[in-house]
C-alpha positions in Angstrom: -47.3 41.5 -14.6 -46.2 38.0 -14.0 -48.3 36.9 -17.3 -46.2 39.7 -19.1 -43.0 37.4 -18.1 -44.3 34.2 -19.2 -45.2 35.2 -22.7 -41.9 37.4 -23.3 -40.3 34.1 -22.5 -42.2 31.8 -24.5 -41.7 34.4 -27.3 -38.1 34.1 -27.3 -38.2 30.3 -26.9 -39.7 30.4 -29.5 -38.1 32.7 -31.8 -35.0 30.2 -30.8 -36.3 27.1 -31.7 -37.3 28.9 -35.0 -34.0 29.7 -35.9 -32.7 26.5 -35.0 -34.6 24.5 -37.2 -34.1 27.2 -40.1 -30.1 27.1 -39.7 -30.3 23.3 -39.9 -32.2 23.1 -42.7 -30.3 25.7 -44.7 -26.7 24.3 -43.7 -28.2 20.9 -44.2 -29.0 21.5 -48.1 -26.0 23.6 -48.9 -22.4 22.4 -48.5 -20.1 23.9 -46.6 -17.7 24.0 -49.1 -19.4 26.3 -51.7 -18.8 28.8 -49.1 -15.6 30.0 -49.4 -13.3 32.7 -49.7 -12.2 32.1 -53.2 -16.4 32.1 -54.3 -16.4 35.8 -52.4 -13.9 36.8 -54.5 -15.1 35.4 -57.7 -12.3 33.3 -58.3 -12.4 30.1 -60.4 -11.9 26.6 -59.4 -11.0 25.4 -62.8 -6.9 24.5 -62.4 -4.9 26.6 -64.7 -3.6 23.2 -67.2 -7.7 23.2 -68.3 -7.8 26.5 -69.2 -7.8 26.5 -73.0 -4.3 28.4 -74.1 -4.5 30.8 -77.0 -1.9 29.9 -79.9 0.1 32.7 -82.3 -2.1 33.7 -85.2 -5.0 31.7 -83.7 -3.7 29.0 -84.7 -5.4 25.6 -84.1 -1.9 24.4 -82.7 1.6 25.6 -81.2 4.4 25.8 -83.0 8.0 24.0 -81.7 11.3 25.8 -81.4 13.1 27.2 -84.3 9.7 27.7 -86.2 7.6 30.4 -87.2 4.3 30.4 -86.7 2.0 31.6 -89.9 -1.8 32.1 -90.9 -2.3 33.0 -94.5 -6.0 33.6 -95.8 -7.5 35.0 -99.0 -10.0 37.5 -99.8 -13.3 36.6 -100.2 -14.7 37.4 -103.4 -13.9 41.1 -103.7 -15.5 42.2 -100.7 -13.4 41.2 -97.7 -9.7 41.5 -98.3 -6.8 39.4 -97.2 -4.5 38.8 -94.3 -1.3 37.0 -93.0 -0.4 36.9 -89.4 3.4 35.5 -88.8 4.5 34.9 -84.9 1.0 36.4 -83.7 1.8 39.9 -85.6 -0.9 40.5 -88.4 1.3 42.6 -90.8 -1.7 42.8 -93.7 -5.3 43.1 -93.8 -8.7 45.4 -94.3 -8.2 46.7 -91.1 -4.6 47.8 -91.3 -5.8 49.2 -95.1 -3.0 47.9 -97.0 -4.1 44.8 -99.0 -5.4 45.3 -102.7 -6.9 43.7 -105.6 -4.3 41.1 -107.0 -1.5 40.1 -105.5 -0.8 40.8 -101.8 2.9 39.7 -101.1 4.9 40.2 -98.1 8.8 39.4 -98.1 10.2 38.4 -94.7 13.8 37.2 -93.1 14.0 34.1 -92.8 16.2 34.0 -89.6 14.3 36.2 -87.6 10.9 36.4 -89.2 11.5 41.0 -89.8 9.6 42.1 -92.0 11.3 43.6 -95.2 9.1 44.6 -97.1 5.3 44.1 -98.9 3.2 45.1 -101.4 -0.2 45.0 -103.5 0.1 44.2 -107.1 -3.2 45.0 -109.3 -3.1 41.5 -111.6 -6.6 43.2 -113.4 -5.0 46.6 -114.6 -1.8 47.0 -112.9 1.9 46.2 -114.6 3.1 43.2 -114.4 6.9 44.5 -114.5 6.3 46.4 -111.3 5.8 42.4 -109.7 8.9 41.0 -111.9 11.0 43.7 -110.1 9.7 43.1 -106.8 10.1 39.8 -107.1 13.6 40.2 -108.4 14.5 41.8 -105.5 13.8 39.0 -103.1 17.0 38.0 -101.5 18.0 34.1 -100.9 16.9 33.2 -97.4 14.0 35.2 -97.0 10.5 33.6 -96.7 7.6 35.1 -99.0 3.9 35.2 -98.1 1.3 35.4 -100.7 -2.4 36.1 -100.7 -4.7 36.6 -103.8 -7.5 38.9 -103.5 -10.2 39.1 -106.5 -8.1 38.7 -109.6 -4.9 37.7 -109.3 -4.0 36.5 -113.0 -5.3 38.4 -115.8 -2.0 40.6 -116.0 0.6 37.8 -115.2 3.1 36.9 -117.7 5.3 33.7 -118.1 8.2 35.6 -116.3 6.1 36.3 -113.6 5.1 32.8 -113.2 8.5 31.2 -113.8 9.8 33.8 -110.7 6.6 32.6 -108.7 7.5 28.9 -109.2 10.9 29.1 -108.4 9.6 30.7 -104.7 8.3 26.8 -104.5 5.0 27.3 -105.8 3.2 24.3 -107.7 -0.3 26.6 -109.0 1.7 29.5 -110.3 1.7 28.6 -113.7 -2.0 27.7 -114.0 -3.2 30.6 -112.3 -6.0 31.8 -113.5 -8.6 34.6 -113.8 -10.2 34.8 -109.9 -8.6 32.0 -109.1 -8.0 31.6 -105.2 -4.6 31.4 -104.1 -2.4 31.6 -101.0 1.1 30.6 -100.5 4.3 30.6 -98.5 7.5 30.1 -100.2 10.8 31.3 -100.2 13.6 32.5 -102.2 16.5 30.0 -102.6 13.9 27.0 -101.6 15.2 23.6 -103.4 11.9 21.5 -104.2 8.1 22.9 -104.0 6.9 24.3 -100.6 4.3 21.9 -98.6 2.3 25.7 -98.1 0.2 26.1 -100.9 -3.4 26.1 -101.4 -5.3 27.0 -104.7 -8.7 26.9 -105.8 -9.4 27.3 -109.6 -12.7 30.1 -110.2 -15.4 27.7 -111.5 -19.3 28.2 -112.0 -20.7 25.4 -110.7 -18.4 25.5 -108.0 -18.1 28.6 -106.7 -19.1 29.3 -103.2 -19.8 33.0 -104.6 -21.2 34.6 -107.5 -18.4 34.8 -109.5 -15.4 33.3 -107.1 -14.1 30.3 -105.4 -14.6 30.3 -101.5 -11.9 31.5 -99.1 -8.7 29.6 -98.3 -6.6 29.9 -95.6 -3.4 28.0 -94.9 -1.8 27.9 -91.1 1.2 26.3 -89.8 4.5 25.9 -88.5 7.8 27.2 -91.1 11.8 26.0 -89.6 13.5 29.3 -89.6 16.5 29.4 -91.8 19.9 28.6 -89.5 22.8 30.6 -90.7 
């Protein structure tokens, strides 16, 4: 009996010492401090200033005050269609299904960025008038966006292209068969825009079999001050 009480003793000496030297091990290798509340709860460490901050359009970078921020980019080939994005609303693109071959062209106030109107204008087998009237009824002070998709030439005449290059453009008149093209202008604009990209269809060029790679234009536009 009295041997009974000796080892029941020694067994939970022991089984004391044992967890002493376990806890001090354990605590010794691990700071205290990545035991916390927050680390329960999953929450992050990282202050808010370095998390990365998520511009309009996905733009590369904010826009200041009284500007509008734009992304303009052309189809690729005649596969993937175009889109334009102003102030972080995507008003055209494959996925909203209302781009087309040509022309894509959206007409927007330039005070407060509404949307008027837009439209797709077939520059392989479409009318050309249907663009002259379009474009004719633009009124001054509103900002027009332009993307080419496929071909946006082969139907334009030199109305057409004198209407295009008084919206600011500098390729209008040179555009050619599958030429790549994108553009923001606006009606009433004194001088050519600074948003303008175009890449002339080449063969020894091309990024694709039979057009110019994609271009895309992103930036900041001052809103018009009445």
């Amino acid at each position: 009996m009295r041997m009974t009480v000796v080892l029941r003793g020694l067994a939970v000496l022991f089984t004391l010492i044992a967890t002493w030297l376990f806890a001090t091990t354990y605590f010794h290798r691990i700071s205290v401090k990545s035991i916390n509340l927050r680390s329960w709860l999953g929450s992050s460490d990282v202050p808010a200033k370095a998390l990365k901050v998520k511009n309009k359009c996905g733009n590369q970078k904010s826009c200041p005050e009284n500007t509008f921020t734009f992304k303009i980019v052309s189809g690729a080939a005649n596969v993937v269609g175009p889109s334009m994005c102003l102030e972080d609303t995507v008003f055209m693109s494959s996925v909203k299904n209302n781009i087309g071959r040509g022309l894509n062209i959206a007409v927007l106030d330039g005070t407060n960025g509404r949307l008027l109107k837009m439209a797709t204008f077939d520059m392989y087998s479409g009318d050309v008038k249907d663009l002259v009237t379009f474009l004719e009824g633009i009124n001054p002070g509103c900002l027009v966006l332009i993307a080419s998709y496929d071909d946006p030439a082969s139907k334009l005449n030199d109305k057409a292209r004198e209407m295009l290059t008084e919206l600011g453009s500098s390729y209008a008149a040179k555009l050619g068969f599958r030429d790549n093209w994108v553009f923001l202008g606006g009606k009433g604009l004194i001088g050519k825009s600074p948003f303008e990209q175009y890449l002339k269809n080449n063969k020894d060029t091309n990024k694709y079999d039979g057009w110019p790679e994609v271009l895309e234009i992103e930036g900041c536009v001052p809103k018009k001050i009445n």
